[in-house]
Backbone bond lengths (Angstrom), bond angles and torsions (degrees), N, CA, C in turn:
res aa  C-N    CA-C-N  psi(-1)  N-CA   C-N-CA  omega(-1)  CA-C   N-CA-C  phi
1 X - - - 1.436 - - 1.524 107.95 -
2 X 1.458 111.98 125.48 1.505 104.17 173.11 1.735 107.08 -121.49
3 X 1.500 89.57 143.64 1.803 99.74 -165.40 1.791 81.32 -115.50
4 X 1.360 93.60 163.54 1.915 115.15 177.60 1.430 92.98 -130.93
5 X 1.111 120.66 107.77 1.401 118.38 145.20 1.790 134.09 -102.52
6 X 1.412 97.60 116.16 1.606 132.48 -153.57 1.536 101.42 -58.13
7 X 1.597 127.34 -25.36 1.339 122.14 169.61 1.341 113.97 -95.29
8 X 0.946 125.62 35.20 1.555 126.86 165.12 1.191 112.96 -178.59
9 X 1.461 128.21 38.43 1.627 136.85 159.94 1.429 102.42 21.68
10 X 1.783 107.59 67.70 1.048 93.03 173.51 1.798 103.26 -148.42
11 X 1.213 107.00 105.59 1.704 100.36 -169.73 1.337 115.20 -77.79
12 X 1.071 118.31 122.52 1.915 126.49 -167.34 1.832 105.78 -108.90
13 X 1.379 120.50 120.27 1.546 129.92 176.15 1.344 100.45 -58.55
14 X 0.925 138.98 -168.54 1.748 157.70 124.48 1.398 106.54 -144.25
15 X 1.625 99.80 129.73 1.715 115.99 -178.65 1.656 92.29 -113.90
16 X 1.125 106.82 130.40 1.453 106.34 167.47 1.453 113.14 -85.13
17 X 1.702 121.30 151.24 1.229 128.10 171.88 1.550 106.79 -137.64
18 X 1.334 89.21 126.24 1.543 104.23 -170.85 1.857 111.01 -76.12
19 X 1.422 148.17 92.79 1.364 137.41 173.16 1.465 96.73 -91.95
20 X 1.559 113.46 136.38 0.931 157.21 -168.82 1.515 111.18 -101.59
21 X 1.305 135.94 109.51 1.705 134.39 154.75 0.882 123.88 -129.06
22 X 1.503 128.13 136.21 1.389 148.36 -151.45 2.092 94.14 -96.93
23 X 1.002 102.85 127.71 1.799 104.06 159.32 1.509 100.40 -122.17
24 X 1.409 104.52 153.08 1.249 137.89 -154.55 2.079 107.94 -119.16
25 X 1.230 118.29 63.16 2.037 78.27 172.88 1.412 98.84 -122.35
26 X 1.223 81.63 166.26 1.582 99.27 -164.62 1.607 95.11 -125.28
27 X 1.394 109.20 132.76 1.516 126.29 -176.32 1.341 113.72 -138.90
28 X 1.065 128.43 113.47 1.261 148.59 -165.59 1.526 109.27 6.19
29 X 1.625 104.41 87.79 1.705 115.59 174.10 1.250 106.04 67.08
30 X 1.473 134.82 10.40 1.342 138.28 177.33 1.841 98.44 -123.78
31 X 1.472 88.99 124.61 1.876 96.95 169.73 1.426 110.97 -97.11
32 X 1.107 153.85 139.35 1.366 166.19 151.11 1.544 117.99 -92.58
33 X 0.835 132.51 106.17 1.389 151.15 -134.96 2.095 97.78 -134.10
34 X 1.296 102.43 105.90 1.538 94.63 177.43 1.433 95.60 -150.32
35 X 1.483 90.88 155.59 1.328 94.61 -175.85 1.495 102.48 -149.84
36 X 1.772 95.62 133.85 1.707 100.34 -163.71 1.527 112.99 -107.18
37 X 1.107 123.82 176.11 1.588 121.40 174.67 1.312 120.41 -125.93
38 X 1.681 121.39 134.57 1.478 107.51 -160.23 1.719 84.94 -123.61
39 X 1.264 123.40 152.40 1.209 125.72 149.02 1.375 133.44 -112.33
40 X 1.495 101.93 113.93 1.455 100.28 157.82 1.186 145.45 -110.17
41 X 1.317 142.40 152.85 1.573 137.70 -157.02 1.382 102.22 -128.68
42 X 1.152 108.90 141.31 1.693 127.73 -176.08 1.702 101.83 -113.26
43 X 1.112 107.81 142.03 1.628 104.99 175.78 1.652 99.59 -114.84
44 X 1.579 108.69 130.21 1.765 106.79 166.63 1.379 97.89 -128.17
45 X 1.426 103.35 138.96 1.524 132.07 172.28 1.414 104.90 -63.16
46 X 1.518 112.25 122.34 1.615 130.97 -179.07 1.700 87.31 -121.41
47 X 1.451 123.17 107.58 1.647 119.82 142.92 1.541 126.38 -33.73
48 X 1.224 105.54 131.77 1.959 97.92 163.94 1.222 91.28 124.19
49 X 1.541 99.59 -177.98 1.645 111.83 -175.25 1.800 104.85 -112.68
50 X 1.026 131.12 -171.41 1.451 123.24 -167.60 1.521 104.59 -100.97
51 X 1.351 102.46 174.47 1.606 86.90 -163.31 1.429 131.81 -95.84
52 X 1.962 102.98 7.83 1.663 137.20 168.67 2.047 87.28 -50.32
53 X 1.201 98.69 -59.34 1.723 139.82 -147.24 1.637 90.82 -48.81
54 X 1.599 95.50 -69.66 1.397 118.01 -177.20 1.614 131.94 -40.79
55 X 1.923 83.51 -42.71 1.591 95.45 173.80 1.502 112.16 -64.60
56 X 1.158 90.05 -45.41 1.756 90.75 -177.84 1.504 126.45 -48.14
57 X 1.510 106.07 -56.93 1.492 116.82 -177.88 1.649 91.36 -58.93
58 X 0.982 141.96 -73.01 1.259 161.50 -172.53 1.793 90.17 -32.35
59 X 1.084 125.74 -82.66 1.737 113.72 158.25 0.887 127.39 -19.44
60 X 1.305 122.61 -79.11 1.876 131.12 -175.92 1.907 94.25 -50.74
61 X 1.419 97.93 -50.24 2.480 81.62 -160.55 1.463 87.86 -63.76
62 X 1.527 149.82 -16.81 1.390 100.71 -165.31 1.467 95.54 -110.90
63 X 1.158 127.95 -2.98 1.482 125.69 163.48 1.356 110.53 -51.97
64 X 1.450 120.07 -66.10 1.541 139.24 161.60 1.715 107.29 -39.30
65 X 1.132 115.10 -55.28 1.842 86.75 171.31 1.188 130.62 -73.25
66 X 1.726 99.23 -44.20 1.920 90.15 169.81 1.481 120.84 -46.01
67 X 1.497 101.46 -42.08 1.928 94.07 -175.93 1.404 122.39 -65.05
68 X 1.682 99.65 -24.08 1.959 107.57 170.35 1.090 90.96 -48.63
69 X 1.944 112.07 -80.30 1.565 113.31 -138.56 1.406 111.55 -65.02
70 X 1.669 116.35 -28.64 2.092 114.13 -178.49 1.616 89.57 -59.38
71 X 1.338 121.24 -69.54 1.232 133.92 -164.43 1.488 112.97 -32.81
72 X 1.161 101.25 -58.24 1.735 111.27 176.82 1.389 131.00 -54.37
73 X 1.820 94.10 -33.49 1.113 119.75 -154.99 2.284 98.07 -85.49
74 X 1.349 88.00 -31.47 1.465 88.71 -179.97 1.062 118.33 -102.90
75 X 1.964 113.48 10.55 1.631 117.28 179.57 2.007 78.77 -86.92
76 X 0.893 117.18 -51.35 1.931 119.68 -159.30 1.711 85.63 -66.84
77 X 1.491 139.48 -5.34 1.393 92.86 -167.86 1.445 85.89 -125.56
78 X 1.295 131.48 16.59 1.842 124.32 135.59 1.069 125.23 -79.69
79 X 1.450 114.80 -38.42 1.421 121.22 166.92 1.985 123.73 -46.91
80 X 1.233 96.87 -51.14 1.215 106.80 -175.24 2.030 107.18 -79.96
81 X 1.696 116.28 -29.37 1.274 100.83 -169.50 1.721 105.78 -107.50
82 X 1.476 107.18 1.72 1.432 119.05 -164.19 1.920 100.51 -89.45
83 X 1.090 103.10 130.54 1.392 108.75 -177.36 1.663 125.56 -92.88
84 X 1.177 94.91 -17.13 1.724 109.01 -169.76 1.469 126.23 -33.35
85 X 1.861 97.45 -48.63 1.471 116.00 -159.82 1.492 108.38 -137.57
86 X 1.343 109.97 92.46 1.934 105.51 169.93 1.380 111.98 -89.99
87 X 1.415 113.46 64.41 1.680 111.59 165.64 1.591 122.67 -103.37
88 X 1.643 110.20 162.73 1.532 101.20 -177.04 1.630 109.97 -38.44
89 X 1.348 128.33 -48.72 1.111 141.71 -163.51 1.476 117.68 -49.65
90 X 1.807 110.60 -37.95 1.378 121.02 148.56 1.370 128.47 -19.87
91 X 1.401 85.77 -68.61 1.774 92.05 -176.58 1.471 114.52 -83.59
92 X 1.447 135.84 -41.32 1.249 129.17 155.61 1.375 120.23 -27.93
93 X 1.161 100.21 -42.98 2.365 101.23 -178.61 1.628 95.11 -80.17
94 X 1.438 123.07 -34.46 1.692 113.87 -168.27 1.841 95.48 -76.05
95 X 1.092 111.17 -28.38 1.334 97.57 -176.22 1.776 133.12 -78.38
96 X 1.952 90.32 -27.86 0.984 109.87 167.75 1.713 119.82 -44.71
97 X 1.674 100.27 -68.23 1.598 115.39 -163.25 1.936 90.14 -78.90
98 X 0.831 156.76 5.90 1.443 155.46 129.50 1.609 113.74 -39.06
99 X 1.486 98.10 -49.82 1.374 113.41 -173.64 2.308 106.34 -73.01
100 X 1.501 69.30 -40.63 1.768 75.82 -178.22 1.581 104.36 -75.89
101 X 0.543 156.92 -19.57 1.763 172.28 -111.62 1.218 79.84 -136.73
102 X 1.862 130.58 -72.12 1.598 106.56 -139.39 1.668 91.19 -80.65
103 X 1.401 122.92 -28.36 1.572 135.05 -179.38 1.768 110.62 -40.60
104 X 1.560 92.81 -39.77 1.741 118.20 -175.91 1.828 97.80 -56.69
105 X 1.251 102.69 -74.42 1.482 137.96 -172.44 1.543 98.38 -51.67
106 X 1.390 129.21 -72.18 1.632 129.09 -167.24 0.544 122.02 -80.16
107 X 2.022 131.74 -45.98 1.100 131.24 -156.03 1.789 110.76 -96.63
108 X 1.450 117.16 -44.06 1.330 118.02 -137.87 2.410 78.64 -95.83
109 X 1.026 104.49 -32.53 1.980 82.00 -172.37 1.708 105.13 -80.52
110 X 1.580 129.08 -21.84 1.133 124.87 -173.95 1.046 117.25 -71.77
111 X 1.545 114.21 -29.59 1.731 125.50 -143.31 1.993 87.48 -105.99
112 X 1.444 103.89 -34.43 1.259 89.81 167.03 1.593 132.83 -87.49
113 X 1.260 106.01 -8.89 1.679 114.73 179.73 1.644 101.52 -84.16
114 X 1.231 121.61 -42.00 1.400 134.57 142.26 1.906 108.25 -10.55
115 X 1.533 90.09 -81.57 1.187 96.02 -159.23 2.246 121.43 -81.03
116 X 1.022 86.63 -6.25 1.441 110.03 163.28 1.718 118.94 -84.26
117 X 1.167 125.42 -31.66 1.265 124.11 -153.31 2.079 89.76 -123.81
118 X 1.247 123.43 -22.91 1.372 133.01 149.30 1.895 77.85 94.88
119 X 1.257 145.18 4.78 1.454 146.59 176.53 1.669 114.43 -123.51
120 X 1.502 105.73 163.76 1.186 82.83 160.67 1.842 104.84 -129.33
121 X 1.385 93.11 146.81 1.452 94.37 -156.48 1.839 102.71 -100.57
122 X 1.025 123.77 2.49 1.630 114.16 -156.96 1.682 93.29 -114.27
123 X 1.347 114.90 52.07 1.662 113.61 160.11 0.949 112.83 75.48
124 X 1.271 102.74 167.45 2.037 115.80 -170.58 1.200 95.59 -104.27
125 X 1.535 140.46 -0.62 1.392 122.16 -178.50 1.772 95.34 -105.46
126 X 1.091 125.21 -12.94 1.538 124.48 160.04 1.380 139.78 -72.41
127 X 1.130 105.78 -27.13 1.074 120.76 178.46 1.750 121.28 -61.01
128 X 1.516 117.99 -60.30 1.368 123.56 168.23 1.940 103.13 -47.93
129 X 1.389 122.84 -46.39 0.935 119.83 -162.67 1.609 119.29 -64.32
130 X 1.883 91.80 -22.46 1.671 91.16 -166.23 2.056 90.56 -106.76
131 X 0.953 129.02 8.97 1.179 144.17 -160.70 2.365 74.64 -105.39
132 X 1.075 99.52 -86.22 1.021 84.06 178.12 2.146 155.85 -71.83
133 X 1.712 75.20 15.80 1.804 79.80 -174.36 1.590 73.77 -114.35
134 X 1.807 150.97 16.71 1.427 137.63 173.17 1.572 82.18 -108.65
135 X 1.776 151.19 -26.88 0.741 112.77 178.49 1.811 119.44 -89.00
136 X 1.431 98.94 -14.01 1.704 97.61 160.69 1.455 135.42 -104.78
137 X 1.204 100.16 51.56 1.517 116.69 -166.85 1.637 108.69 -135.18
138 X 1.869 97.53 -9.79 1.530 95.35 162.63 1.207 115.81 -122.29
């Protein structure tokens, strides 16, 4: 059975364990022999959110990145093939969604696979790399 309790984000298992004791009475040259069952439950601390929880966040971040990176991806490719308007403002918006693009790309699937899985799993030669394209990407 797993319970969530909402004031301390903290989801607790319970395994039941069955102990077993024998009683004994004895009534005149007759033994009676019974044996009862007690349950007890131990609670151990599992990190994380449940896995209703999980799906969800896990839904919403990759909805939210695909729509960064398409989004971004088709703000840079009017900008760059659209002729209309060569003002500073041009390049301020191309630089912007560049910026949002690599934010799309580095920051928002690592930091959450990161933060879902409580490790980080994608190598020691990735890490500096994505450590450093999340600090130049804002």
């Amino acid at each position: 059975m797993t319970t969530y309790n909402e004031d301390e984000n903290v989801i607790w298992n319970s395994f039941s364990t069955t102990y077993y004791s024998i009683n004994i009475t004895t009534i005149e040259n007759q033994s009676d022999f019974s044996r009862s069952e007690s349950n007890y439950s131990s609670l151990v601390y599992e990190p994380g959110l449940p896995g209703s929880y999980q799906a969800g966040l896990i839904t919403l971040y990759s909805v939210t990145t695909a729509a960064a990176v398409i989004g971004n991806l088709l703000v840079i490719g009017v900008l760059t093939v659209g002729q209309r308007s060569r003002t500073d403002l041009r390049a301020y918006l191309l630089s912007l969604a560049v910026a949002d693009l690599m934010m799309a790309t580095f920051c928002m699937p690592f930091t959450f696979t990161t933060t879902m899985l409580h490790s980080w799993i994608f190598g020691a030669a990735m890490c500096p790399i994505v450590v450093f394209m999340q600090v130049h990407s804002q």
